[in-house]
C-alpha positions as a printed Julia matrix, in Angstrom:
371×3 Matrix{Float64}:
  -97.08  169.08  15.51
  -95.13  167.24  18.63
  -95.53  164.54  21.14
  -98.46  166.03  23.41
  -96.69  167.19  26.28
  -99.47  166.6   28.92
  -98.22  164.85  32.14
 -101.08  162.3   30.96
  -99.76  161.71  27.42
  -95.75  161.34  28.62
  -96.82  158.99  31.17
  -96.17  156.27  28.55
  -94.45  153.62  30.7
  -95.51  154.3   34.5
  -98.96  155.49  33.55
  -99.75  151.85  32.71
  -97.34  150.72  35.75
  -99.34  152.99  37.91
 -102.66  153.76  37.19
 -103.57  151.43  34.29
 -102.08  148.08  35.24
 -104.18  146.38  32.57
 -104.07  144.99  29.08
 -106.09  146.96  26.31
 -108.81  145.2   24.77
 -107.35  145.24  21.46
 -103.85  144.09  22.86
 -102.31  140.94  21.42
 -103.21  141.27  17.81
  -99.8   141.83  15.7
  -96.22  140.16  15.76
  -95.47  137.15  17.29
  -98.19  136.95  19.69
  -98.5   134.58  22.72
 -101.48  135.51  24.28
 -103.31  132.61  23.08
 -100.87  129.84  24.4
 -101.33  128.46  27.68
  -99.27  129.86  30.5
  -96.42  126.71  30.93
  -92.78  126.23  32.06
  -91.99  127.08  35.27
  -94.08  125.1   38.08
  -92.22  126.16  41.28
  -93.24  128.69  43.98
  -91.29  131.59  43.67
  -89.02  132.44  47.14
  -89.42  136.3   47.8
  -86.26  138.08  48.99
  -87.28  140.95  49.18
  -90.46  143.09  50.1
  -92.03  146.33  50.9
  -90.62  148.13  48.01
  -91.95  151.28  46.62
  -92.32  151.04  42.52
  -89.04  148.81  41.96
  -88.72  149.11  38.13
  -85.62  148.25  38.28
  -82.92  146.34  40.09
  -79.5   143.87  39.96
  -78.33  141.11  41.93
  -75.0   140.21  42.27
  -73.27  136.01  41.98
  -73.55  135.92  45.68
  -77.37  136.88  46.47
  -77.02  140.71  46.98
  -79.7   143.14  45.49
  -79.06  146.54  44.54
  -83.24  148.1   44.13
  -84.27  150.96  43.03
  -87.54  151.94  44.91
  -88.64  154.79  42.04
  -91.61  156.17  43.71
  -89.63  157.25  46.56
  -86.2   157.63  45.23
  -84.17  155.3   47.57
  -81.8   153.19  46.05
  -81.42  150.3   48.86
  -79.31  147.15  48.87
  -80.73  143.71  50.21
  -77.89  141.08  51.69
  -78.54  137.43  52.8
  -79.33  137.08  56.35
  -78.59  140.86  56.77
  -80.83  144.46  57.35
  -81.55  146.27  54.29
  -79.28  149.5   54.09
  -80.21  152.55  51.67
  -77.38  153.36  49.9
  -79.03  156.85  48.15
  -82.28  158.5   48.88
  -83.75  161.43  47.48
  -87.24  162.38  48.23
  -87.53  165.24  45.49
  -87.67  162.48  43.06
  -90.87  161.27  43.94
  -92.27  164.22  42.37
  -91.21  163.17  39.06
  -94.42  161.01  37.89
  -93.07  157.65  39.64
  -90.04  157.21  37.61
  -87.59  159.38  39.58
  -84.93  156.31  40.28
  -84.25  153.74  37.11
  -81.2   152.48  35.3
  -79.89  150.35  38.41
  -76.78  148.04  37.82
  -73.99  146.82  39.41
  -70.17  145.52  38.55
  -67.51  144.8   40.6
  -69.38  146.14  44.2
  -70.12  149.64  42.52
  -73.61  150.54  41.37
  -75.05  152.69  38.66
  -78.43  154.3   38.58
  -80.46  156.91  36.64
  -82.41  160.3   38.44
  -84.82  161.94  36.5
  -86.42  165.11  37.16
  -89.18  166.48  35.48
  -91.16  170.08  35.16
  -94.36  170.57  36.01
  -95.43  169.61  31.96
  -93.82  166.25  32.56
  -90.67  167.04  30.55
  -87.12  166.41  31.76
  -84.73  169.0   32.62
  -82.44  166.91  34.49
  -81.38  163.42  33.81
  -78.24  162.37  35.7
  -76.28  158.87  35.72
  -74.55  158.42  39.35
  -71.93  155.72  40.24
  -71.62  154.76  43.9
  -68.23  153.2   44.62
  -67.51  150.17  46.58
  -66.12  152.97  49.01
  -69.48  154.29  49.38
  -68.39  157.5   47.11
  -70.65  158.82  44.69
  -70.42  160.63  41.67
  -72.33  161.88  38.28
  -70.99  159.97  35.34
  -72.99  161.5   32.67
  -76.03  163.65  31.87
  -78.13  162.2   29.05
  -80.32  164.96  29.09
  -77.9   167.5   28.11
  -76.83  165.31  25.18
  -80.3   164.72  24.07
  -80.57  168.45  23.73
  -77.49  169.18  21.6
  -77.95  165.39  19.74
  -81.74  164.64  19.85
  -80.34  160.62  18.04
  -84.88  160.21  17.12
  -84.82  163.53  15.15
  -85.1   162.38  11.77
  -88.04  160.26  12.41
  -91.46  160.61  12.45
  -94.27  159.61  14.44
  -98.07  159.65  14.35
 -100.94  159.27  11.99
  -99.24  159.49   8.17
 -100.49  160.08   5.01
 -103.84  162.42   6.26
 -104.69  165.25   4.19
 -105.01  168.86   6.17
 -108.67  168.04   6.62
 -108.18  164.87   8.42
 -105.06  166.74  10.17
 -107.7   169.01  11.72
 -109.83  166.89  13.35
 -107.02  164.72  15.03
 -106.93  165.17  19.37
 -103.52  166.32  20.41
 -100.91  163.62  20.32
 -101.71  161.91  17.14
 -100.62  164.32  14.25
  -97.53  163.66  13.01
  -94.04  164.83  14.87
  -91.06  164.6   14.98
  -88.54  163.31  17.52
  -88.65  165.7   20.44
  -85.96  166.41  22.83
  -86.78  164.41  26.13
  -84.81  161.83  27.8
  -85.39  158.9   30.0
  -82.68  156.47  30.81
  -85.0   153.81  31.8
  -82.23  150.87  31.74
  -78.63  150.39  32.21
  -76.17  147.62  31.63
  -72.26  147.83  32.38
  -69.75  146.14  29.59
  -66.59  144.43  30.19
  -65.3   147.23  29.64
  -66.54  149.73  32.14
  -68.57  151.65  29.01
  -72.27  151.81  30.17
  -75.31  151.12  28.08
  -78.34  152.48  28.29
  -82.08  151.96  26.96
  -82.95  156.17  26.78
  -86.97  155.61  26.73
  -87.59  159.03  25.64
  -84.63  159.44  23.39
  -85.82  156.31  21.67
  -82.07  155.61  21.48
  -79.21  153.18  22.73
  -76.43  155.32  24.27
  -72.88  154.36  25.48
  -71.13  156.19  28.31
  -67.4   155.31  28.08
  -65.57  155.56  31.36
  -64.52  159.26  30.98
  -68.06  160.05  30.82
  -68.57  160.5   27.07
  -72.08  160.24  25.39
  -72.33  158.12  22.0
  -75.2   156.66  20.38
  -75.31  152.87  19.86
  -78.44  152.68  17.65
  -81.72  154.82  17.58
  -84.11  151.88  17.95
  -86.81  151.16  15.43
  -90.46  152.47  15.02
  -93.41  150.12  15.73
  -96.58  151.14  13.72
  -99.98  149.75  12.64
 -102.52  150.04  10.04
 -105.88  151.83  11.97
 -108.88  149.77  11.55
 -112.78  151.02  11.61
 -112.77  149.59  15.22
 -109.81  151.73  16.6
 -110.72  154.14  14.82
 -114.2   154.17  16.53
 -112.34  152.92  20.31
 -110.49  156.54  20.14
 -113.74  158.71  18.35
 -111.31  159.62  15.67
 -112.97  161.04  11.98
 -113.2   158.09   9.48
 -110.94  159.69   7.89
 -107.85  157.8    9.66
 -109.22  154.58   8.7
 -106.64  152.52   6.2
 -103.28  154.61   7.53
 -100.58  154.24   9.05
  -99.49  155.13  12.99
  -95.96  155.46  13.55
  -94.84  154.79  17.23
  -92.08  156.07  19.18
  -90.36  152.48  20.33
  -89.72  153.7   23.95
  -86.54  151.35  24.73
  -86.89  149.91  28.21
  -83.74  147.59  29.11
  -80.73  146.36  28.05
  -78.46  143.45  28.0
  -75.44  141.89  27.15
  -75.82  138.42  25.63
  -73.42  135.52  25.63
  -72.65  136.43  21.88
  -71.83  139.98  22.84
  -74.44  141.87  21.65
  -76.34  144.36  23.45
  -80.08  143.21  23.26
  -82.61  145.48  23.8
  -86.71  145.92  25.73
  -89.09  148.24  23.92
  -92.87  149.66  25.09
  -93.81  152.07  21.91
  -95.24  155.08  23.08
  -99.18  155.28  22.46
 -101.39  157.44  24.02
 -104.1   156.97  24.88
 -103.2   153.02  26.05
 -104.83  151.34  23.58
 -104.25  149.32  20.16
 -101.97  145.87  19.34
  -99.39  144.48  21.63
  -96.17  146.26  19.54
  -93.25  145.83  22.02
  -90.2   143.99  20.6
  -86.74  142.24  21.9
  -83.58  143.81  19.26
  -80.37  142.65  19.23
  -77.92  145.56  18.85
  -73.84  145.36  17.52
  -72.43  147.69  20.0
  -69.78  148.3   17.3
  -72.24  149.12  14.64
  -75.26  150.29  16.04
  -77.08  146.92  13.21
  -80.44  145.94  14.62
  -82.36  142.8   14.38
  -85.55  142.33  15.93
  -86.07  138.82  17.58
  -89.02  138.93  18.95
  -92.7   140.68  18.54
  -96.03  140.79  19.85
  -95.07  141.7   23.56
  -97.08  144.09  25.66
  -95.58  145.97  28.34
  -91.82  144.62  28.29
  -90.4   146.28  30.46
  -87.21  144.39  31.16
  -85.41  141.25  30.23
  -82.38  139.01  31.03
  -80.28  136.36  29.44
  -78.74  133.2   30.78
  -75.47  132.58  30.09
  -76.83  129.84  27.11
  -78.6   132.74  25.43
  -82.27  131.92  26.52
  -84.25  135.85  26.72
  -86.37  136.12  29.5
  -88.81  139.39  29.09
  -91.22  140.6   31.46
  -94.84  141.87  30.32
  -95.85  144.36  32.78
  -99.43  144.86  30.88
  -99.76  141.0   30.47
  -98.85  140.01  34.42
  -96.47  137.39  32.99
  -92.54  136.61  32.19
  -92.3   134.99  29.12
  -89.2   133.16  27.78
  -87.46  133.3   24.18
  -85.71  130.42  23.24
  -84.23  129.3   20.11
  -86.38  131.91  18.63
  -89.83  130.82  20.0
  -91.36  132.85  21.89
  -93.96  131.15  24.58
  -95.55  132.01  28.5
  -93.38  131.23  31.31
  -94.61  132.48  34.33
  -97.34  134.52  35.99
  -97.0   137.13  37.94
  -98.93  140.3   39.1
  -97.42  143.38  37.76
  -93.97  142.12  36.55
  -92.08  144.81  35.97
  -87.82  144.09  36.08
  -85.97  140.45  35.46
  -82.53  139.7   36.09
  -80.48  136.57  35.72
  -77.57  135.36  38.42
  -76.6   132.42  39.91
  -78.61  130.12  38.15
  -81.7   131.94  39.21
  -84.41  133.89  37.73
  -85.12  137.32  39.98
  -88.71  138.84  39.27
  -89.61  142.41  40.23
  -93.31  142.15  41.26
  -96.68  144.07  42.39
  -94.93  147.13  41.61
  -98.17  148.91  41.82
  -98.95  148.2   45.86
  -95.82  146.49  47.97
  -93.52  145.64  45.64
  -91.6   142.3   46.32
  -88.22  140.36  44.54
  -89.18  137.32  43.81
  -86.36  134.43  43.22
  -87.13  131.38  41.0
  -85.53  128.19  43.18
């Protein structure tokens, strides 16, 4: 069997930014969880700089103050200056009729800026998934099309997800989604960070992979990122009306890479939200550091729910949003703790000594600075 491909069981990431919105009950119970520790840190009031967005999963700010946002539920990529009138840089309506996650993967280097469009069929799967560059002459052109490479590469093929180790009886009685599969072709390109360089990285959420784009537009893979899996108890087992039968095995996640960085140490690190449907079981999503000359892979931190983005100060402290947690939390020296709440935090960058928070992505989305 496959992934389901119901536009219910692919809406992995913006079905919880945009209709669930809340923490499962049996979140928080694996890896290095935090959800018992008291929320701490930061005790400022965040400045907002920007408001009235439309789904902003993703944005960048440049050293001097300037956002570049990508409003995904309407497909308007728009660009916020100090003490200036927002100007949209790119619009497209036809991608709001992609599920919510039409416009992702924004960046910036050097005055140009990058950004993903994804376009979808009517069974949720993509059959269009372009990288654009917009100059600092206002020019813009495709860079690369991940979707055509996940279609003659497909990195995730040789793994396998679901429910493992069931005999053809137990197979039988499973709901669509949760037999075993293996990696489909689908693509995502959820996040995007430029090197020194000028290759581009990006966090594929579908292809469950780490590409690089080199500047003449050629596709590589980085890493495919790891699994996240769990041993099903009588009490998810029961949560999901599955047979008995599942009880005592394994489920094998896709990871669903969300972001990426570059670190002060030069390696890429990397945001993952493991693909489960239906939205329920322990808080699996995971920080990795990636070589981006070897594709090696060390996980640094566990236990997160919903990170859907992260940034890094130039000292090497990881700062990770957790959409289905409404919180930022902050990795530092390799503890993990709470650092800020926030309703619906959904992208985090780092510039000019400042935190930048993507909020409320659900309703009016706001850009929050921390003074």
């Amino acid at each position: 069997m496959r992934r389901s491909t119901s536009t219910k069981a692919l809406a992995v990431l913006t079905a919880g930014l945009f209709a669930a919105g809340t923490v499962p009950a049996s979140a928080g119970t694996s890896g290095s969880d935090v959800s018992a520790q008291p929320l701490a840190a930061y005790t400022g009031t965040p400045v907002t700089v920007a408001d009235n967005l439309a789904g902003p999963l993703t944005f960048d700010v440049t050293e001097t103050g300037v956002l570049y946002v990508g409003q995904a539920t309407i497909g308007v990529l728009t660009r916020f200056t100090p003490g200036a009138a927002p100007v949209n840089l790119f619009s497209d309506p036809d991608l709001n009729t992609t599920g919510g996650d039409g416009l992702t993967g924004v960046s910036e280097k050097g005055g140009a800026v990058t950004w993903a469009e994804t376009r979808r069929d009517a069974q949720g799967t993509a059959f269009s998934t372009d990288l654009k560059r917009r100059s600092v002459g206002g020019a813009i052109a495709q860079i690369a099309d991940t979707f055509a490479y996940e279609q003659t590469h497909n990195p995730d093929s040789v793994k396998t997800y679901g429910i493992l180790g069931l005999s053809a009886t137990c197979l039988a009685t499973l709901p669509d989604g949760l037999a075993p599969y293996t990696g489909i072709v689908d693509s995502h390109p959820y996040g995007t960070t430029i090197g020194s360089t000028g290759s581009t990285y990006v966090a594929d959420q579908r292809a469950n992979a780490l590409l690089r784009i080199d500047s003449s537009g050629h596709i590589s893979t980085v890493a495919v990122l790891p699994s996240a899996s769990f041993i099903i108890t009588a009490a998810y087992a029961a949560s999901l009306g599955l047979n008995s039968c599942v009880i005592g095995h394994k489920r094998v996640l896709e990871p669903g890479p969300t972001d990426v960085a570059i670190g002060p140490d030069g390696k890429l690190y990397v945001t993952t939200v493991p693909f489960i449907f239906p939205n329920s079981g322990p808080a699996l999503g995971a920080v990795y550091r990636v070589s981006p000359k070897t594709g090696a892979t060390t996980r640094v931190a566990s236990g997160l729910n919903g990170a859907t983005s992260l940034a890094i100060t130039p000292t090497g402290t990881i700062f990770v949003t957790e959409l289905y947690r409404n919180r930022v939390t902050k990795i530092s020296n390799g503890i993990v703790t709470p650092y800020l709440s926030l309703t619906e935090p959904a992208a985090v960058e780092w510039a000019n000594g400042h935190l930048y928070v993507a909020t409320n992505i659900s309703t009016y989305g706001k850009i929050v600075r921390l003074p």
